[in-house]
Backbone bond lengths (Angstrom), bond angles and torsions (degrees), N, CA, C in turn:
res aa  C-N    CA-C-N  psi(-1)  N-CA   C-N-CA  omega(-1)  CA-C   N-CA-C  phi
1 X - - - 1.453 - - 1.527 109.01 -
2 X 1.103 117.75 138.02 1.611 130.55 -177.83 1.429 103.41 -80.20
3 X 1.699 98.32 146.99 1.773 106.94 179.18 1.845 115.43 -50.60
4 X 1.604 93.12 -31.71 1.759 104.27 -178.54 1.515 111.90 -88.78
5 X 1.385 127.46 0.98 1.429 127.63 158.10 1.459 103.76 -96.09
6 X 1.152 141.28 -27.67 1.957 137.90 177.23 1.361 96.97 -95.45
7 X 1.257 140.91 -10.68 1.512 135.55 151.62 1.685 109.83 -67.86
8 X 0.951 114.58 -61.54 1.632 113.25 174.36 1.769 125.37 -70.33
9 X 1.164 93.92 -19.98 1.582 98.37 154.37 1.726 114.74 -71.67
10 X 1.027 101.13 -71.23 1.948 119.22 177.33 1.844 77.82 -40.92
11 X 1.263 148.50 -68.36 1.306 128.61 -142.10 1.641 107.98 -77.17
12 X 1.350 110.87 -43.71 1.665 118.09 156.66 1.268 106.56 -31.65
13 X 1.029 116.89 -87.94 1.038 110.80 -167.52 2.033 141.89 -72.64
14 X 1.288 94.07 13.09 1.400 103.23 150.69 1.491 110.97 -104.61
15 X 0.976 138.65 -36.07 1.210 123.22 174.43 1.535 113.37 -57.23
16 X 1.376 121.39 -17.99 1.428 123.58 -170.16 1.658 83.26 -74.65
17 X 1.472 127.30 -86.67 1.096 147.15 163.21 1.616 116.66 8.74
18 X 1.609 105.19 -56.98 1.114 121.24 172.21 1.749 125.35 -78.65
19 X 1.809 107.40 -21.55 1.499 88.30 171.85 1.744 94.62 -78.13
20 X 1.170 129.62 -19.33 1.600 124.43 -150.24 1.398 105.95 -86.51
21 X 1.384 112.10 -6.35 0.958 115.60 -170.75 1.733 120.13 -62.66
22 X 2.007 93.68 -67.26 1.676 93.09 162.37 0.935 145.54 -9.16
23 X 1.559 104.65 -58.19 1.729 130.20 -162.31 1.360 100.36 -85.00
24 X 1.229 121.33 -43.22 1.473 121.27 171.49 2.084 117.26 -64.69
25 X 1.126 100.26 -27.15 1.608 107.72 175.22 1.932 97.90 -74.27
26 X 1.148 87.31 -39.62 1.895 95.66 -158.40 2.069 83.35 -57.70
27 X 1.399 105.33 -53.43 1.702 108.99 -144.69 1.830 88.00 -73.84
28 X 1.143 124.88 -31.27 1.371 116.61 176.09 1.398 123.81 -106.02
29 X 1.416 128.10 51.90 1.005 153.75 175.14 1.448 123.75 -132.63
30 X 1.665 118.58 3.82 0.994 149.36 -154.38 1.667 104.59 -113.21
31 X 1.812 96.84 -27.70 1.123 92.64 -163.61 1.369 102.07 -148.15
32 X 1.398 113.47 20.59 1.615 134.91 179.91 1.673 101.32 -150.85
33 X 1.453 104.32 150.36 1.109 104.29 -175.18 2.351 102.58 -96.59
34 X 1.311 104.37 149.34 1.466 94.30 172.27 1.334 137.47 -23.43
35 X 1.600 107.13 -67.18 1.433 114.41 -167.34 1.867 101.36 -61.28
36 X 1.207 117.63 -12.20 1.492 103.13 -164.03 1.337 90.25 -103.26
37 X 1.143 134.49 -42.26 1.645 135.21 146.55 1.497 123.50 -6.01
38 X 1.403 96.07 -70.10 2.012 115.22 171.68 1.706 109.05 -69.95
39 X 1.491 103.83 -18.75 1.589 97.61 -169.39 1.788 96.28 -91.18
40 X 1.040 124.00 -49.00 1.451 113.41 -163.76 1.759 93.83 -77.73
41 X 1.386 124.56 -28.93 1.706 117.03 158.53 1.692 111.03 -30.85
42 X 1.276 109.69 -68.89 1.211 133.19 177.36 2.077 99.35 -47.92
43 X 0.883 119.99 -99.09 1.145 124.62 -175.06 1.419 133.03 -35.28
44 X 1.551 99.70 -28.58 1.654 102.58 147.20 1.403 130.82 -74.66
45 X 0.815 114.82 -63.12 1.840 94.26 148.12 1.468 156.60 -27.45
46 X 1.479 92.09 -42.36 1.395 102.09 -179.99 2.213 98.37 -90.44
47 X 1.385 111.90 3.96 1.528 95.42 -178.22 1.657 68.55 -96.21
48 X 0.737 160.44 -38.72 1.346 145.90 -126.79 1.368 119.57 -88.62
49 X 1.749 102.90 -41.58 1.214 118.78 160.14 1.411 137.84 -96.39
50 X 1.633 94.82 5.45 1.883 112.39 -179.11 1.898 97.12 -81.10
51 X 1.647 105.68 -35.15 1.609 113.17 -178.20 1.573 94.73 -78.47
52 X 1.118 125.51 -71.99 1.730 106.81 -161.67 1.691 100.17 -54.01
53 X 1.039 132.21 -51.11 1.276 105.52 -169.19 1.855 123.86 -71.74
54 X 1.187 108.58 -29.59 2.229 106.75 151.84 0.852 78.94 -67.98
55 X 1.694 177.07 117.07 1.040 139.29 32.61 1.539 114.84 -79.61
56 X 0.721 122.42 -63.38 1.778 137.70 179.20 1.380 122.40 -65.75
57 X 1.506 107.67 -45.88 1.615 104.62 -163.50 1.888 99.96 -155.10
58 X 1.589 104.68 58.83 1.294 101.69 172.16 1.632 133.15 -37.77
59 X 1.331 88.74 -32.41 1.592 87.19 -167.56 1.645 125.03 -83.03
60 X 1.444 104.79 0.84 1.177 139.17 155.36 1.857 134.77 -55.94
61 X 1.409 85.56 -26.86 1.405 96.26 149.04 1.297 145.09 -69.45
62 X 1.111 101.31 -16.61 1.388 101.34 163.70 1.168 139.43 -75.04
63 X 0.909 112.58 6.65 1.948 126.89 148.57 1.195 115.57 -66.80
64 X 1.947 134.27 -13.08 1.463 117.83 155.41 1.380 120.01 -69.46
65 X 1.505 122.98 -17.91 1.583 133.11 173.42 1.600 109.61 -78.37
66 X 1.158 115.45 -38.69 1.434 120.56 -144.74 1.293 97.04 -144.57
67 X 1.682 138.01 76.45 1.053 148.09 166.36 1.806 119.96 -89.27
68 X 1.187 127.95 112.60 1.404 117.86 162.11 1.230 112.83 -46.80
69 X 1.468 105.29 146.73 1.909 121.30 174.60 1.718 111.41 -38.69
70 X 1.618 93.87 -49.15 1.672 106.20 -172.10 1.656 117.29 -65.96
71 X 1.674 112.06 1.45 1.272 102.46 -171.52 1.825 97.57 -114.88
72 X 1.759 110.24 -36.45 1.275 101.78 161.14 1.502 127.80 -37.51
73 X 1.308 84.54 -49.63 1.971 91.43 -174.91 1.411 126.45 -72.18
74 X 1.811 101.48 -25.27 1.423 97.23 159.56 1.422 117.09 -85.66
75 X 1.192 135.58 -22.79 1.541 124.16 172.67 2.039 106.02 -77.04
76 X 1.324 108.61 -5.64 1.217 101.16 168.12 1.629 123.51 -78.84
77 X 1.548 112.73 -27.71 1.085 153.15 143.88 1.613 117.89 -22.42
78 X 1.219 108.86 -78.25 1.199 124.86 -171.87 1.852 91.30 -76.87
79 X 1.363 141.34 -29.21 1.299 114.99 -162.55 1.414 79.25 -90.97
80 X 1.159 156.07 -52.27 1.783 132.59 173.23 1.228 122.47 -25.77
81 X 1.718 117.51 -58.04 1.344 119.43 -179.01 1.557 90.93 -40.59
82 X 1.276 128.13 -87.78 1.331 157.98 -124.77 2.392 88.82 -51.14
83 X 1.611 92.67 -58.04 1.439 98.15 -173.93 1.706 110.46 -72.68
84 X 1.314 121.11 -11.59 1.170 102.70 -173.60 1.259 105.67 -114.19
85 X 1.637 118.25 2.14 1.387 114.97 148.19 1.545 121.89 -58.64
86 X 1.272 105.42 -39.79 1.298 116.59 -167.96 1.561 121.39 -80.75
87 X 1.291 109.14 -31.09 1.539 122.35 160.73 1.726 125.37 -57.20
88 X 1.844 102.25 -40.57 1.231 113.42 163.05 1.274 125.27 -74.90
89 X 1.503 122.03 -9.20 1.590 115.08 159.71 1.508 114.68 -89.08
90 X 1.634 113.63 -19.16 1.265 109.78 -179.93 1.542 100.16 -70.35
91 X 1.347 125.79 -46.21 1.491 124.32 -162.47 1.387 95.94 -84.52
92 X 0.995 155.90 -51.25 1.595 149.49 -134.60 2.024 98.94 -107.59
93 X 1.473 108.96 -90.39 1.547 138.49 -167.97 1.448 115.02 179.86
94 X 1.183 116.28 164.97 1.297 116.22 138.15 1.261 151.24 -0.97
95 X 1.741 94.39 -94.52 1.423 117.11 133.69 1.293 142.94 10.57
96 X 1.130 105.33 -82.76 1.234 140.19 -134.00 1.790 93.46 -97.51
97 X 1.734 108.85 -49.62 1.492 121.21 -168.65 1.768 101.37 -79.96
98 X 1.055 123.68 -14.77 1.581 142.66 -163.18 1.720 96.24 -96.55
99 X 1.195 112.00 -42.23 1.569 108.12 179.13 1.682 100.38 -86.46
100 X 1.307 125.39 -38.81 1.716 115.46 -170.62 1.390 106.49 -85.23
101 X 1.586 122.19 -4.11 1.491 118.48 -178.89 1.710 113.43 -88.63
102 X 1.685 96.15 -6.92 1.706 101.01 -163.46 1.850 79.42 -85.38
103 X 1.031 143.22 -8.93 1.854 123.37 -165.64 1.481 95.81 -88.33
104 X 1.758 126.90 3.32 1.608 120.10 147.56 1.435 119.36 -34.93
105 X 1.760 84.72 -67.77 2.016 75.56 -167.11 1.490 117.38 -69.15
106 X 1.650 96.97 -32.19 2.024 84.56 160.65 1.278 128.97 -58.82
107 X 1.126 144.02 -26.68 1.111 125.54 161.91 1.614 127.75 -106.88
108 X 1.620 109.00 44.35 1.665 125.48 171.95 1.634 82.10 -110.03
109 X 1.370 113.47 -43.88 1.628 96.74 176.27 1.392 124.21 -70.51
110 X 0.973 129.30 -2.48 1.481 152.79 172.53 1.240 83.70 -48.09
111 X 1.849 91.42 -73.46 1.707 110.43 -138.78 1.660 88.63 -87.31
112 X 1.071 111.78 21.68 2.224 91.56 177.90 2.006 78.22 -103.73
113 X 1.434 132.45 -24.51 1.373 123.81 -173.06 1.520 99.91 -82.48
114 X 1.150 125.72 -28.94 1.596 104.85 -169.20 1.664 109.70 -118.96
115 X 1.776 115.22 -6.47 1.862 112.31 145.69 1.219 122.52 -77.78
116 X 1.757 86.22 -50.11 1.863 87.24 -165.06 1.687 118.26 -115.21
117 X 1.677 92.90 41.87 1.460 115.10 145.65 1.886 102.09 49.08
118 X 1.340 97.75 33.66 1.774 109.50 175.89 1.584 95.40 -74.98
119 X 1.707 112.92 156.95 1.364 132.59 172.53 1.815 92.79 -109.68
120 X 1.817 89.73 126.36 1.283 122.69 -175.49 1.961 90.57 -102.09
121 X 1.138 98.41 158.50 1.544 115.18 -174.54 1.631 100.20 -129.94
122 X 1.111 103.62 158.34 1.781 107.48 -176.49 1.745 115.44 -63.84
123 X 1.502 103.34 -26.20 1.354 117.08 179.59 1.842 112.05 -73.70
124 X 1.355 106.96 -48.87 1.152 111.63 163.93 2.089 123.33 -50.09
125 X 1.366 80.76 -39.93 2.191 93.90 171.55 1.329 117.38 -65.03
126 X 1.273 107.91 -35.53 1.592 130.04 165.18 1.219 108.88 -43.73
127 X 1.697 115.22 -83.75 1.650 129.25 -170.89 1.519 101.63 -46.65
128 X 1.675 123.96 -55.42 1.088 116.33 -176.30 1.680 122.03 -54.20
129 X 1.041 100.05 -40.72 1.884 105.96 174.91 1.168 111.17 -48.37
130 X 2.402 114.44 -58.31 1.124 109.29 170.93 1.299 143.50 -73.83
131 X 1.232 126.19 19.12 1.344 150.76 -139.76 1.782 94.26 -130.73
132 X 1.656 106.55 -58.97 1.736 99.83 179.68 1.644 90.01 -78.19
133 X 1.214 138.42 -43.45 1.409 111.22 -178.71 1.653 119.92 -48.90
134 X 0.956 118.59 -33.90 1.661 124.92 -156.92 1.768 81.67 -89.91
135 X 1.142 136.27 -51.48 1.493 130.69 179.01 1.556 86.78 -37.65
136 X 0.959 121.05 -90.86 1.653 131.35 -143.22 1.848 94.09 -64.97
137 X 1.128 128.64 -38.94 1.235 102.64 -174.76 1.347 114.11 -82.24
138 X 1.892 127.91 -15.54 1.741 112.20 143.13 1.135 119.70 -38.41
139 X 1.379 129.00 -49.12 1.626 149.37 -164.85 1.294 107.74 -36.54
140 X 1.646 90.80 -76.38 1.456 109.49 -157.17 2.304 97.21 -93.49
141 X 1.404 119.92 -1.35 1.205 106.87 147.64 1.444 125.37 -74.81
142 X 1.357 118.90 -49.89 1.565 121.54 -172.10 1.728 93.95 -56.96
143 X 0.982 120.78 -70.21 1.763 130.70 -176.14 1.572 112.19 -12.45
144 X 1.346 100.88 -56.73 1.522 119.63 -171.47 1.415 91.35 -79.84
145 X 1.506 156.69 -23.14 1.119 137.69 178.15 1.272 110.05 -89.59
146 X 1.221 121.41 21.64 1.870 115.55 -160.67 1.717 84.75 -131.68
147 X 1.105 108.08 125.66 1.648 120.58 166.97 1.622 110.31 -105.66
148 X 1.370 118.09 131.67 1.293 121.49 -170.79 1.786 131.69 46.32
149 X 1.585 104.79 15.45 1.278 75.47 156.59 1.460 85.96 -145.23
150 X 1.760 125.12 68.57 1.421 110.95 159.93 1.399 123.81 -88.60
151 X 1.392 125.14 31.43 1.230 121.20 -169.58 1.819 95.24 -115.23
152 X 1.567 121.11 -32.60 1.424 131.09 154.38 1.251 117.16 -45.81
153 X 1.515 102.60 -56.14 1.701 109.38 -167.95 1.601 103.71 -51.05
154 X 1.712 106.61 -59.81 1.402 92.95 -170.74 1.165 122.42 -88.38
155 X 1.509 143.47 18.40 1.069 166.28 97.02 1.760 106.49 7.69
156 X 1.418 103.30 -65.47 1.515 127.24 167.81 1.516 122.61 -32.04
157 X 1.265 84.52 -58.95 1.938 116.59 -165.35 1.264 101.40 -74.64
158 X 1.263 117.16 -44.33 1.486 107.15 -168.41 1.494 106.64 -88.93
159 X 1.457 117.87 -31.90 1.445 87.01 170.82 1.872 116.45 -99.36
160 X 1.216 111.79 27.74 1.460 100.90 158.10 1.632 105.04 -105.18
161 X 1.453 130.79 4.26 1.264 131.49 153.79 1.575 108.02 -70.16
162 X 1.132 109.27 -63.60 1.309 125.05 178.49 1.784 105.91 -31.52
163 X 1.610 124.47 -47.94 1.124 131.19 166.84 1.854 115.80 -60.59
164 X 1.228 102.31 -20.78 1.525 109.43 176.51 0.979 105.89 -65.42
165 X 1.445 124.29 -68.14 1.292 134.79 -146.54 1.770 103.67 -76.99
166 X 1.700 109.82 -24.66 1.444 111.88 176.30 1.734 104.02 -84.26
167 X 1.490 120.91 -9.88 1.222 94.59 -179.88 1.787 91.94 -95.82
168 X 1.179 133.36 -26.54 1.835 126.11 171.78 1.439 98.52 -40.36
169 X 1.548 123.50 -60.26 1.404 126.69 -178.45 1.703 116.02 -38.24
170 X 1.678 107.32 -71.13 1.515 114.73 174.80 1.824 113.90 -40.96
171 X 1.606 104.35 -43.66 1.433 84.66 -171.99 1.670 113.75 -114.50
172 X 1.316 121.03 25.01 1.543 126.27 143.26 2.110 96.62 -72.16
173 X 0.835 125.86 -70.80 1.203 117.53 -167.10 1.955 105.31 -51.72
174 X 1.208 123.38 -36.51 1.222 111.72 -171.86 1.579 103.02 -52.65
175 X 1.578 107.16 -31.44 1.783 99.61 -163.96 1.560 103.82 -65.85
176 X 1.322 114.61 -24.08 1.550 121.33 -174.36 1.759 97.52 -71.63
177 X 1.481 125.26 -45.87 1.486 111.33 -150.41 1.681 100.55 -108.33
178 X 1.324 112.28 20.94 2.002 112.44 -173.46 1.997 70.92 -105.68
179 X 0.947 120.80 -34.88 1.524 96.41 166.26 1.373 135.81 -59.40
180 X 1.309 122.00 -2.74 1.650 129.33 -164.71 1.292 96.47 -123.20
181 X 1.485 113.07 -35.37 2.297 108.56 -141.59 1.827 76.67 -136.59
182 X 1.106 96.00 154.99 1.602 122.88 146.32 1.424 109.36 -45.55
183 X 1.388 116.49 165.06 1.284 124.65 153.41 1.713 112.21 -80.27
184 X 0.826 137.61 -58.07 1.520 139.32 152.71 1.562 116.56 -5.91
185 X 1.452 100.24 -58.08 1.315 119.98 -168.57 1.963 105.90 -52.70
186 X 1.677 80.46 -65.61 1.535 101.75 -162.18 1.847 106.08 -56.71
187 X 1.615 102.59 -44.30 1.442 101.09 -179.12 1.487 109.56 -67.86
188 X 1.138 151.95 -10.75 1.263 150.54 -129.89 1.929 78.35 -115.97
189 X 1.393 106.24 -62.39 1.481 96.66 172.58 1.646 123.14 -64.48
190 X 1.064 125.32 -51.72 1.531 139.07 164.89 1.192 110.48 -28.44
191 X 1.084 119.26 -35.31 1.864 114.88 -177.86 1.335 104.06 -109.72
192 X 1.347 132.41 -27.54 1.579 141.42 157.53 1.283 117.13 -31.91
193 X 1.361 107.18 -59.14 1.792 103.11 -170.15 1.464 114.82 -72.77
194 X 1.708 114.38 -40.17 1.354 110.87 -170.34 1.781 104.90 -55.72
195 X 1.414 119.48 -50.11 1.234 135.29 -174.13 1.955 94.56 -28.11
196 X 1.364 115.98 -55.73 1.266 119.00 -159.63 1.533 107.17 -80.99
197 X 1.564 116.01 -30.20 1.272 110.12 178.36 1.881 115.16 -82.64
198 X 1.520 119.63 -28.78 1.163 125.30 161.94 1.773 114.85 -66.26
């Protein structure tokens, strides 16, 4: 099998993963509260990658003792995304948190034009224009279809935006710290801390 047939498999199948995800947050949130939701998220991961790395690259641990500022703040980062995704499926849908969580990568491209000094093209100014238009006209369509509970809905919205804009944060800084640490390294802490603060 070719690297570009197990690349498009591996991509299938996170997107599968990733629409199922929602619906699976939505159906067990019903009967779990969030933070323990985001915490055992968190904690499966971080056993996952606390064992491969004592397995592989012990000495790599030492980034749970000895963390740079820039990696706290991005795993502080990423445990927001994580809860205010999850708050916005509890308050809104599915749906609803799956369309306001995609204005992340729009605005990491924001920030790759005004940190990391990227050249934007008029076509690119375009998508972005139509991109915050189409945000706000889901917005303000779903809103108007919801009787009595628009004060939840956007309650919803803003903090699964709010998770957007913390996951643009987490992964503008990753481009800064995959230059210093492993990926191993960095996630091993990244999923470490939230575990303790959830």
């Amino acid at each position: 099998m070719t690297n570009q047939a197990k690349g498009i498999i591996y991509t299938l199948i996170t997107v599968l993963m990733w629409g199922v995800l929602a619906i699976a947050l939505k159906v067990a949130s019903k009967v779990i509260d969030s933070p323990t939701i985001v915490w055992f998220r968190f904690s499966l991961a971080f056993s996952g990658m606390f064992v491969w790395m004592a397995v592989s690259n012990p000495k790599e641990l030492k980034i749970l003792y000895k963390p740079s500022w820039i990696i706290v703040v991005s795993s502080l980062a990423l445990a927001w995304n994580y809860i205010g995704f999850m708050l916005g499926v509890q308050y809104t849908s599915p749906s609803n948190a799956q369309v306001a969580i995609q204005s992340g990568p729009v605005l990491l491209a924001v920030f790759g034009i005004f940190f990391f000094k990227e050249k934007i093209s008029r076509i690119q100014i375009s998508g972005f224009l139509l991109a915050i238009v189409g945000f706000y006209i889901f917005y303000r369509q779903h809103l108007s279809a919801i009787t009595g509970n628009e004060e939840q809905y956007t309650k919803g919205m803003l903090l699964t935006l709010s998770g957007a804009v913390t996951w643009a944060v987490y992964a503008a800084l990753q481009k800064k710290l995959v230059q210093n640490y492993s990926i191993g390294t960095l996630n091993v802490f990244i999923f470490g801390l939230p575990v303790l603060l959830y």
